[in-house]
N, C-alpha and C positions, 0 to 999 in steps of 0.2 A: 897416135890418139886421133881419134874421129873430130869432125867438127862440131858434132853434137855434143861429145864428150868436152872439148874445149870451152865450147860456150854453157855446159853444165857446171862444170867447174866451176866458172869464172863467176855463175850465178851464185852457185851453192855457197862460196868462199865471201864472194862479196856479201851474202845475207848473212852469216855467220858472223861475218867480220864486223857485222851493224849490228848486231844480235848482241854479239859480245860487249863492244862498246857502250851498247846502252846500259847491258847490266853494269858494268864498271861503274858507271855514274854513279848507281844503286848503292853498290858492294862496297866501294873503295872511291869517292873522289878525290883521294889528297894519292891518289896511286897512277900512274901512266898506263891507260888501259891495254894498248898495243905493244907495251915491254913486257906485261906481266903475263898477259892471255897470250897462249900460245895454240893457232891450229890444227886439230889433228890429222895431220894430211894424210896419213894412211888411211885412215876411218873415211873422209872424205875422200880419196880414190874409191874406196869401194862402192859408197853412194853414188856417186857418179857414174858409177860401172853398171849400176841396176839403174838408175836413171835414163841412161844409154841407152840398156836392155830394151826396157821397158817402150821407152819410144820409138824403135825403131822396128822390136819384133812382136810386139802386143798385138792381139790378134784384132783390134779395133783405137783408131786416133785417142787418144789421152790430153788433155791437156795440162798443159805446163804448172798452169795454177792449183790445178787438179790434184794435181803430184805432189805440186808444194805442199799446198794445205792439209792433204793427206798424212805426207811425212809429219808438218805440224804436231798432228790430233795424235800420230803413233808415237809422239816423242813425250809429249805431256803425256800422254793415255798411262803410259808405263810408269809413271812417276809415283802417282797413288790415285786411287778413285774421285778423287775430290778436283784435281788440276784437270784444266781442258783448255780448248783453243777456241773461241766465241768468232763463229764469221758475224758479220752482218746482222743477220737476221737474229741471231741468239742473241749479242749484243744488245741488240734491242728490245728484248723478249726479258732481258735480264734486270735492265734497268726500268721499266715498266713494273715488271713483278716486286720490284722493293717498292715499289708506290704504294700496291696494295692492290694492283687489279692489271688482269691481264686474262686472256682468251683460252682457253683450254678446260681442262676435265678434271682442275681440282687436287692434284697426285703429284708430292712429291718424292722422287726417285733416285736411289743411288744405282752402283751396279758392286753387281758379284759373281763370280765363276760364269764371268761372260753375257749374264743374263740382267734384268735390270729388277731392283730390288726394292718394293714398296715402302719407302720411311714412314711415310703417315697420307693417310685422305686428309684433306682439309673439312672442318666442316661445313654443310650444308651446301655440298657441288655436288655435278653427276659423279666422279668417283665413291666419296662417304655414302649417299642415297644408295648406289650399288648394291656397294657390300663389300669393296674393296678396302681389305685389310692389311696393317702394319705387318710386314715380314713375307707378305707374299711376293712371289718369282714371277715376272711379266715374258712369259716364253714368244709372244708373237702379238703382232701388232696387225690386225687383220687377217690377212696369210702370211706377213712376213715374218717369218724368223730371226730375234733380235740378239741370238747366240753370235760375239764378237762383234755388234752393232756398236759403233760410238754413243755415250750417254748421250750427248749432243744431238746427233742424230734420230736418235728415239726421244729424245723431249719432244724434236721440231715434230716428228710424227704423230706423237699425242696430240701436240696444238694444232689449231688450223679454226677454220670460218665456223661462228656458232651457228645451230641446227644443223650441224652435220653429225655423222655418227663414225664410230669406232670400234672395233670387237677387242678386246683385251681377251691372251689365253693365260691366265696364272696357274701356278703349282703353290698350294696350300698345305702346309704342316699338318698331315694329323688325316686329309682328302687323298684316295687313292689314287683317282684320276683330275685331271687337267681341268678346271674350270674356267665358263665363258660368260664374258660380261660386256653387252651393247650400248655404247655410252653414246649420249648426243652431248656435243661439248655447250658450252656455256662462255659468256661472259663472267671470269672469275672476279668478285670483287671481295675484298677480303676484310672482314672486321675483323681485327686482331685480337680487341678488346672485349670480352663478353662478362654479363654481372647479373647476379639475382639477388636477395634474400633468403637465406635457407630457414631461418628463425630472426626472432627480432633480436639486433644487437650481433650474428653473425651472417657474415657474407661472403658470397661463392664469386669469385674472380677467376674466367679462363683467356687467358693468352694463345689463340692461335700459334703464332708467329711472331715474330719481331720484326718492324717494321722502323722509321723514323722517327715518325709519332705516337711508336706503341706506349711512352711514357707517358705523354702531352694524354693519348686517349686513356691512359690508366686514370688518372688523376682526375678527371671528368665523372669517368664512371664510381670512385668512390667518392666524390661529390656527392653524386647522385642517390648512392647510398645511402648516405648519411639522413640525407635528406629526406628522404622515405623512412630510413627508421627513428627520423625526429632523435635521433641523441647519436652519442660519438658511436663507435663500431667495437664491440668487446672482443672479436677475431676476427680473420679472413681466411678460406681453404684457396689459394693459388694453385690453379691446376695449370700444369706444363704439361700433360699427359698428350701424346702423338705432336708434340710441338717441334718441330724440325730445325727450327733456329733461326738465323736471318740476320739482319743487322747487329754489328759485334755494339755498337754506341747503345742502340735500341736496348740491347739487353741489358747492359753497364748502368743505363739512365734508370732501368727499372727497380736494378739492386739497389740503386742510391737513394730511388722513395724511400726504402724500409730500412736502410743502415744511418747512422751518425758521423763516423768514421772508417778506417783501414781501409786498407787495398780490396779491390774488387776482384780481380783479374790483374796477370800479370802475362804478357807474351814475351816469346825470344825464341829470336832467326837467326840468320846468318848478315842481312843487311844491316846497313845503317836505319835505324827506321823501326826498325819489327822488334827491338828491346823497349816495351814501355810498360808501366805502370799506372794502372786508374783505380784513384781512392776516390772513397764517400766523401759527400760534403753534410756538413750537420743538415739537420730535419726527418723525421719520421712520421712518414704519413700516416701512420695510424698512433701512433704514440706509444710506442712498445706493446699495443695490446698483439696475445698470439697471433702467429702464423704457423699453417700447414700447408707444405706445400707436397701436390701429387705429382709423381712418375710415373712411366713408365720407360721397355722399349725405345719406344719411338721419341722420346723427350731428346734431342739431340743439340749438338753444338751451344747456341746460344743460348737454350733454356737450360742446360746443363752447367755454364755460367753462372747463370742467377741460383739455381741450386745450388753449388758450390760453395757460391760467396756466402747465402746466406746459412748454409750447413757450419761451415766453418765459424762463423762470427755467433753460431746459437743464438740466431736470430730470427729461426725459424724451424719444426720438423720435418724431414721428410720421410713418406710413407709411399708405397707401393714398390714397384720393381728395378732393376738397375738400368740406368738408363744406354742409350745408343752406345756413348764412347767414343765420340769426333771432336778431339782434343785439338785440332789445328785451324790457324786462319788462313781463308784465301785471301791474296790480296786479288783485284781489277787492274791489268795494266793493259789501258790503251795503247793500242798499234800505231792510230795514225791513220786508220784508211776507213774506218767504220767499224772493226777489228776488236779485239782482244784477245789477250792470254788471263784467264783465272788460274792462278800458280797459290801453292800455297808456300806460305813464306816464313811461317811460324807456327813455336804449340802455343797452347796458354795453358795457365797455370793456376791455382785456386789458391786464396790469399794462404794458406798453409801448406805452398808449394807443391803442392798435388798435380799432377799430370793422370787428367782422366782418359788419355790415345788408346783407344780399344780396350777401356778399363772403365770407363763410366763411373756415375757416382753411385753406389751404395747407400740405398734408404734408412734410416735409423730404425725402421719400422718395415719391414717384411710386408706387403700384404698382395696378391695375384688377384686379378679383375676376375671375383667368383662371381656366379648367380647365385640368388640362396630363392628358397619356395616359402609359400605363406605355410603358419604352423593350422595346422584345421583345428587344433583343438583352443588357438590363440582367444578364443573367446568366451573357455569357460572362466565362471566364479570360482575364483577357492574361497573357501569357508576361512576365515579372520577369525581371532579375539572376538573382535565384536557384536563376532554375530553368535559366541556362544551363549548360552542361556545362565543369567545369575553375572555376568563377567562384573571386573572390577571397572568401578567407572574412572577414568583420568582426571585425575584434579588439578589439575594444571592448565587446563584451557575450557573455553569457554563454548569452541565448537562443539554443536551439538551431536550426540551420536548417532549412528546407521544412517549419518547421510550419504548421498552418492559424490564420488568427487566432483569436483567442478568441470563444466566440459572447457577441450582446446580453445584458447582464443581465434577470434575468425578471423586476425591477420596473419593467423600463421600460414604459406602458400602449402597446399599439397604438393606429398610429397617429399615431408622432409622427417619421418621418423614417427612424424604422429600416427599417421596409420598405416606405417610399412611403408610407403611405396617405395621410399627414395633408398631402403636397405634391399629392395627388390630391382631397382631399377637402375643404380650405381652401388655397388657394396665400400666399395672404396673412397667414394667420398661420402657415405653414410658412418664409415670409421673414421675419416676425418672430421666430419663435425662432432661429434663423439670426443675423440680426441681433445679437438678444440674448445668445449666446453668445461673436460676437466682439467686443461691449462689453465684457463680462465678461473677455475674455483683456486687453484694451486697459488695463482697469482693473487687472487683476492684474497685469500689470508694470510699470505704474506705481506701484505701491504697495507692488513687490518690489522 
């Protein structure tokens, strides 16, 4: 055995050996980590064998770190799409981004058959502006081809110094040929939180993402609401649609606005640790008045939580399509050197035992993000009773006849059904307010 070989070993064994250990702590501390772990030393002869190779007949120097780290990223990589090895700079790229701002183009991305796979644009970055869409296939990253590319590696590529630019090549479902898209990156800064008024008395709440504070800024923005529509709130439509997930707490805090009770969420691993259980604490932010809440696709991980939990507890509907299906937690474990491994360490589970892992949650209400067109003929009269000649008059009320109805009130915002736009311009959340209103009557006589 060579001396490179010896001192490969001796490296490879002793990092395993620390590897192992630590996870013992994890796994088992009432267990003797170095009785029960045992090294594969055949498997580690062979890595040492290409190790060897590698350094001695590679047609250009390698470095040592190089090699490690490498191995690293191929050992996670294999595990599932979600685990990865964080140098440095990802690290920090990673813990920045749950703040709620960080440098890049807007795009969050998983990978698939090698290639890396659009979850959702964020909105109002240079990816969303684009035209970059949930499910498309990022083939190249300027010229380079990101077939077998670490996610890692193409995240760091996407980011970099704002005013700089980038050509994105995607494959689009449904597009024969390859589409290009010249992004100038940005400072991302992320409101998680967004709110409107769709009518008086109901309210549009979209959640980007889950962040820390995405609860803390829930609770502000239906403050705010309130407040504008001068009296309590009769529904809310909650859109999760292109919502990629984020913080596991973020979304747990969110469910627990709208619930009283039960389990939330429920994970389990293999560690000590990743078996746990988060119930609601009483209070309901809006006081049982409806919720609807939208999917789709791109609704993943943590927004797929907050679905769940409140699918389950009929505490809310949901309407549009099945969502993503990333039924597992990563945990973060620092290395020690600036480092990380994001490993995933658990599934979770929806308070009625459900395991949505590449299975997503199922809408109670079917609906696909159509376009629909203006009707030309929406503007004629039809001929009424009323306006027959001789008719019987109503003796019941005191409104006078052949008057015209009363027009929209002027605080209702355009846009929200009075004169189409908002069935032309989201069809899905013009069926959710829709919806929402005849919950609302449903509830009201039941309660009258």
């Amino acid at each position: 055995m060579s001396a490179v070989t010896r001192r490969g070993l001796a490296l490879v064994a002793s990092f395993l050996a620390g590897a192992l250990l630590a996870n013992a702590e994890v796994v088992s501390a009432e267990k003797d980590a170095l009785s029960e772990a045992k090294l594969p030393l055949d498997e580690l002869r062979t890595f040492t064998g290409v190790f060897d190779a590698v350094k001695q007949d590679y047609v250009e120097p390698v470095k040592d770190k190089d090699l490690l780290e490498n191995a690293i990223r191929g050992m996670l990589g294999n595990l599932d799409p979600h685990s990865a090895f964080l140098d440095a700079e990802a690290f920090q790229d990673l813990q920045v981004g749950t703040s709620g701002e960080f440098g890049g183009l807007g795009i969050e991305v998983g990978q698939e058959d090698g290639f890396i796979k659009v979850v959702t644009p964020i909105d109002d970055t240079p990816a969303q502006r684009a035209g970059i869409r949930t499910g498309d296939l990022i083939i190249r990253l300027d010229d380079t081809s990101v077939k077998g590319m670490a996610l890692s590696d193409a995240i760091q590529r996407m980011r970099g110094k704002p005013n700089t630019s980038i050509t994105l090549t995607v494959i689009r479902e449904g597009v024969r040929k390859p589409l290009k898209f010249k992004l100038v990156r940005e400072v991302i800064q992320v409101k998680s939180v967004r709110s409107r008024l769709l009518e008086p008395g109901f309210a549009y709440l979209r959640i980007t993402q889950f962040q820390a504070k995405t609860a803390q800024n829930l609770q502000q923005e239906l403050q705010t609401l309130e407040q504008k529509n001068q009296a309590p709130l009769k529904g809310l439509v909650l859109d999760l649609r292109n919502n990629p997930g984020g913080v596991l707490n973020g979304a747990v805090d969110v469910a627990d606005d709208f619930l009283e009770d039960g389990v939330i969420v429920e994970t389990k691993g293999r560690s000590n640790g990743s078996d746990q259980s988060f119930k609601a604490t009483p209070g309901d932010l809006l006081k049982k008045a409806p919720i609807v809440v939208l999917v789709n696709g791109g609704s993943a991980s943590a927004s797929e939580i907050v679905a769940g939990a409140l699918q389950d507890h009929q505490r809310a509907l949901i309407l549009g399509e099945r969502t993503f299906g990333k039924g597992s937690v990563q945990t973060i474990l620092p290395l020690g050197n600036g480092t990380a491994v994001k490993l995933t360490t658990a599934r979770y589970y929806t308070p009625k035992g459900r395991s949505i892992q590449a299975a997503g949650i199922e809408p109670d209400i079917k609906l696909k993000a159509l376009k629909v067109g203006a009707d030309n003929n929406s503007d004629l009269d039809f001929i009424k009773e009323s306006d027959l000649t001789g008719h019987l008059r109503n003796d019941r009320t005191d409104k006078p006849e052949n008057t015209p109805s009363e027009n929209p009130p002027d605080n209702i915002p355009q846009g929200t059904g009075v004169d189409g736009e908002l069935a032309q311009n989201d069809y899905q959340l013009y069926e959710a307010l829709n919806l929402l209103k005849g919950m609302t009557l449903v509830q009201n006589r039941k309660s009258g």
